[in-house]
C-alpha positions as CSV (number, residue, x, y, z in Angstrom):
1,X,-2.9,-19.3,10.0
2,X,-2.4,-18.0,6.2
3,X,0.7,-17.4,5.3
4,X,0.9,-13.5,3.9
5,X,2.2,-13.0,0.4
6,X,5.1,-10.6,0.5
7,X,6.0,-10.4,-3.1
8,X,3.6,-9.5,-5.9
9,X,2.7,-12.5,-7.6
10,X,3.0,-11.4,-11.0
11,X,6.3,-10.1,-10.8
12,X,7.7,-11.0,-7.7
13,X,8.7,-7.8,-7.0
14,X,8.9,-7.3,-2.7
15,X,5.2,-5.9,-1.5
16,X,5.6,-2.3,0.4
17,X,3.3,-3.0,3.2
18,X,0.7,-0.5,4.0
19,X,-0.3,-0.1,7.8
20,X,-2.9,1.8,8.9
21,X,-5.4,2.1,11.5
22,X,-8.3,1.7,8.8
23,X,-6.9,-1.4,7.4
24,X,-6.2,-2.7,11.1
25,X,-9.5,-2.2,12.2
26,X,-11.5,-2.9,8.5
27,X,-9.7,-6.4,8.1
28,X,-9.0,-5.1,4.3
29,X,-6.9,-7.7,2.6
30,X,-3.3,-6.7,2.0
31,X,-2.5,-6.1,-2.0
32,X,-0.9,-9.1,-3.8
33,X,0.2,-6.9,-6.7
34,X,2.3,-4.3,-6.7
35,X,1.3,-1.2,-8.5
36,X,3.5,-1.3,-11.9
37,X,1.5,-4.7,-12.3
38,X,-1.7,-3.8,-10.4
39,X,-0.9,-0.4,-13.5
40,X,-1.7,-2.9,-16.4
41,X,-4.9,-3.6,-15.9
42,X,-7.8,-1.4,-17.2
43,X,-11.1,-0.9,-15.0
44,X,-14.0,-1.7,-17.0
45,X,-16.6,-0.2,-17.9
46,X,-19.1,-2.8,-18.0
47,X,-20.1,-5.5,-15.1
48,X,-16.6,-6.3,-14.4
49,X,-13.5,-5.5,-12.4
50,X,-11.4,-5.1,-15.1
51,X,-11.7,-4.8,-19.3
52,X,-9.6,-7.6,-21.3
53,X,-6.5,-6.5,-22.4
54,X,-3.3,-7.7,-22.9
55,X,-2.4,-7.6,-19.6
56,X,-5.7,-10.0,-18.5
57,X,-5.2,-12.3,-21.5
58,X,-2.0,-12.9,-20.0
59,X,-3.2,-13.5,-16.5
60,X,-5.8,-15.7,-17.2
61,X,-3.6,-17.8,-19.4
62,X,-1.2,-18.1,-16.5
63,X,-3.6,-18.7,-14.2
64,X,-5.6,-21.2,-15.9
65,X,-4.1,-22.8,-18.8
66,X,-0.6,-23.0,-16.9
67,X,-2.5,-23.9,-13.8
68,X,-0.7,-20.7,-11.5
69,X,-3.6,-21.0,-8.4
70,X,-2.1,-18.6,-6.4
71,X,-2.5,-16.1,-8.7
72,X,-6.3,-16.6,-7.7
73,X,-5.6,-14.4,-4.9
74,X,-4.4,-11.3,-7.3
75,X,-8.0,-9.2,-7.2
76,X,-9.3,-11.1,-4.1
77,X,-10.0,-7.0,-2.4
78,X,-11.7,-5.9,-5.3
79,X,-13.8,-9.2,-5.7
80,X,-14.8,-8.8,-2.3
81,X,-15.7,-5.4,-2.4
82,X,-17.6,-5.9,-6.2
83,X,-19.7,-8.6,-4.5
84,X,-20.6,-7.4,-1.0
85,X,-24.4,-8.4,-1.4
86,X,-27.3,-9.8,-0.2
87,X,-27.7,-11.6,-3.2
88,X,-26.5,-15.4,-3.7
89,X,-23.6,-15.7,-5.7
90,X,-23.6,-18.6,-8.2
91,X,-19.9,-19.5,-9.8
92,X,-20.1,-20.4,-13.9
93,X,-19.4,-24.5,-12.8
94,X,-16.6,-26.3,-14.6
95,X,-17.8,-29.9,-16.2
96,X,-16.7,-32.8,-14.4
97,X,-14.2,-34.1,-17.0
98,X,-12.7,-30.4,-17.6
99,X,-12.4,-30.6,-13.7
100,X,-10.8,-33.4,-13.9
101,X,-8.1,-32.3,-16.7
102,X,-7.7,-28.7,-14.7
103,X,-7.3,-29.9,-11.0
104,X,-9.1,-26.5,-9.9
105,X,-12.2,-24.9,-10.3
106,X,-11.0,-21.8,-11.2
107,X,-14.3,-18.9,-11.0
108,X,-14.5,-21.1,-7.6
109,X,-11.1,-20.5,-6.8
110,X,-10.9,-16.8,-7.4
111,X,-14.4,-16.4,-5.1
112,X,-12.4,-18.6,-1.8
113,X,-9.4,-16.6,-2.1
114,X,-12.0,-13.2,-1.6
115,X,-13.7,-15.1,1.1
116,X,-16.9,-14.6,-0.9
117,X,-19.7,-17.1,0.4
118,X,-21.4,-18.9,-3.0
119,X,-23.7,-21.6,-3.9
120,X,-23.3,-24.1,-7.0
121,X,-26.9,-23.8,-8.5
122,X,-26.2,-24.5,-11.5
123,X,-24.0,-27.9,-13.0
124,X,-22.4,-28.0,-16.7
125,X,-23.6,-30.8,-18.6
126,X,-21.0,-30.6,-21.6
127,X,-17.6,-30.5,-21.7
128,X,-17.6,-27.6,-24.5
129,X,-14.3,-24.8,-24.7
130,X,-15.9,-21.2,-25.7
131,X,-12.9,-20.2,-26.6
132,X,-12.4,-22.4,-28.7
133,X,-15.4,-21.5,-30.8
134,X,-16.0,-18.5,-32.9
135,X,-18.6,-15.7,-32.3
136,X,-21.4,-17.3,-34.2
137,X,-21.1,-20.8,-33.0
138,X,-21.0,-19.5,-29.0
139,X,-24.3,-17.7,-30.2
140,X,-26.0,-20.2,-31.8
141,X,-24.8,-23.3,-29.2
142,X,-27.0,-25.1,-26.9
143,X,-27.3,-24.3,-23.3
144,X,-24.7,-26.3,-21.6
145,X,-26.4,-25.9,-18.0
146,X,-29.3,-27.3,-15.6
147,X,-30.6,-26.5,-12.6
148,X,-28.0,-28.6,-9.7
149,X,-30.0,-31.0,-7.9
150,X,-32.1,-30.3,-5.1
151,X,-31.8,-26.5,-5.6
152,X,-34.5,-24.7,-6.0
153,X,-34.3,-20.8,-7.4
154,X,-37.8,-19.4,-7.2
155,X,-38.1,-16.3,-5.4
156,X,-34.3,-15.7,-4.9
157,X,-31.9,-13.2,-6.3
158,X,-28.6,-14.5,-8.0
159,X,-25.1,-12.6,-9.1
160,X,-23.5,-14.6,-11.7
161,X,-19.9,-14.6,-11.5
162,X,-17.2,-16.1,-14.2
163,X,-13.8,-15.0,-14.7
164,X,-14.5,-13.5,-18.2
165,X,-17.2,-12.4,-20.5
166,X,-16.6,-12.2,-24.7
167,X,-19.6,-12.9,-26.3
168,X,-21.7,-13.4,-23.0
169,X,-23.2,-16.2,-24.1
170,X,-22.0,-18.3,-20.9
171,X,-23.8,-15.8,-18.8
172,X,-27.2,-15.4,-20.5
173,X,-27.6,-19.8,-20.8
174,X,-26.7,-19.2,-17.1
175,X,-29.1,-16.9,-16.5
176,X,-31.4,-18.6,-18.5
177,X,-31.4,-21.5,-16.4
178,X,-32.3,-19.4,-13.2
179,X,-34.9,-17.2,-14.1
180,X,-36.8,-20.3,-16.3
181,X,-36.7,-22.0,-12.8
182,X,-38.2,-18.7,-11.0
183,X,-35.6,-16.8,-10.4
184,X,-36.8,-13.2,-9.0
185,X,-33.8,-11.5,-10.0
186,X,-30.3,-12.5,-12.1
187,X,-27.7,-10.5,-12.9
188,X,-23.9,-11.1,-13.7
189,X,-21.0,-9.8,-12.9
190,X,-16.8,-11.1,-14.3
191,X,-13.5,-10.5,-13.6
192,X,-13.0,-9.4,-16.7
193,X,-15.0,-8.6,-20.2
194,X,-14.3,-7.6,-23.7
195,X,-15.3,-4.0,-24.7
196,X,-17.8,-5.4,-27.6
């Protein structure tokens, strides 16, 4: 049995549980935030949860440059209900090597802790940082990405999901990828995205 988180992982603050008959009987996930954190972070108005602000850039450097997994389970309710679908969900894949240096996955990460169900279709094939490259390089790079093995995309519909979009470059070579093999439908959807 999972062991429930009682103090907001951000700030460690004690968790006010809420008990209701709806969340009894809906099995809703219990928040791991509490609401002066939960506060910081802006909906966005694109196809994300939230916009990346201060508050995200200092989440997802916590999360995944200092390697804080269980912060993974900090949006797992709204993940889950974002990407209640009928479509199959396909994370951004980490390269081997970067796997290797990281120890976790981490779009995969964020989808387990939701209980979302998702399929690797896609594998990275080099070991490239956007981040580290400015707006005109991630435009003009090469599609990192192929089709996994033995997966076949033709006819299906896909939701592309990575923790963050900037330029969106990650997502269209993505997408590229699926609807070149036959895709009938791709779209995307992050945790977070810049407000271009």
């Amino acid at each position: 049995m999972k062991q429930a988180i009682t103090a907001c992982l951000l700030c460690g603050n004690t968790l006010q549980p809420v008990r209701s008959w709806w969340q009894l009987l809906s099995n809703q996930l219990a928040p791991t935030l509490c609401e002066a954190c939960y506060s910081n972070f802006e909906p966005a108005q694109t196809d994300a949860l939230f916009t990346y602000n201060e508050a995200m850039k200092a989440w997802l450097n916590q999360y995944k440059i200092l390697g804080d997994v269980q912060l993974a389970h900090s949006f797992r309710t709204e993940l889950a209900r974002a990407l209640k679908t009928t479509a199959i969900i396909v994370p951004i894949p980490v390269h081997p090597a970067k796997l290797e240096r990281r120890t976790f996955a981490q779009v995969d990460m964020l989808l387990d802790c939701a209980g979302i169900r998702y399929t690797h279709y896609l594998c990275k094939v080099e070991d490239s940082t956007q981040g580290l490259r400015n707006r005109a390089e991630r435009l003009a790079s090469a599609n990192p990405f192929i089709l996994a093995p033995n997966k076949s995309a033709t006819g299906k519909h896909f939701i592309v999901f990575d923790d963050i979009k900037t330029t969106g470059t990650t997502l269209r070579q993505a997408c590229d990828i699926l609807t070149q093999a036959g895709a009938a439908s791709v779209k995307t959807f992050t945790l977070s995205a810049s407000e271009l």
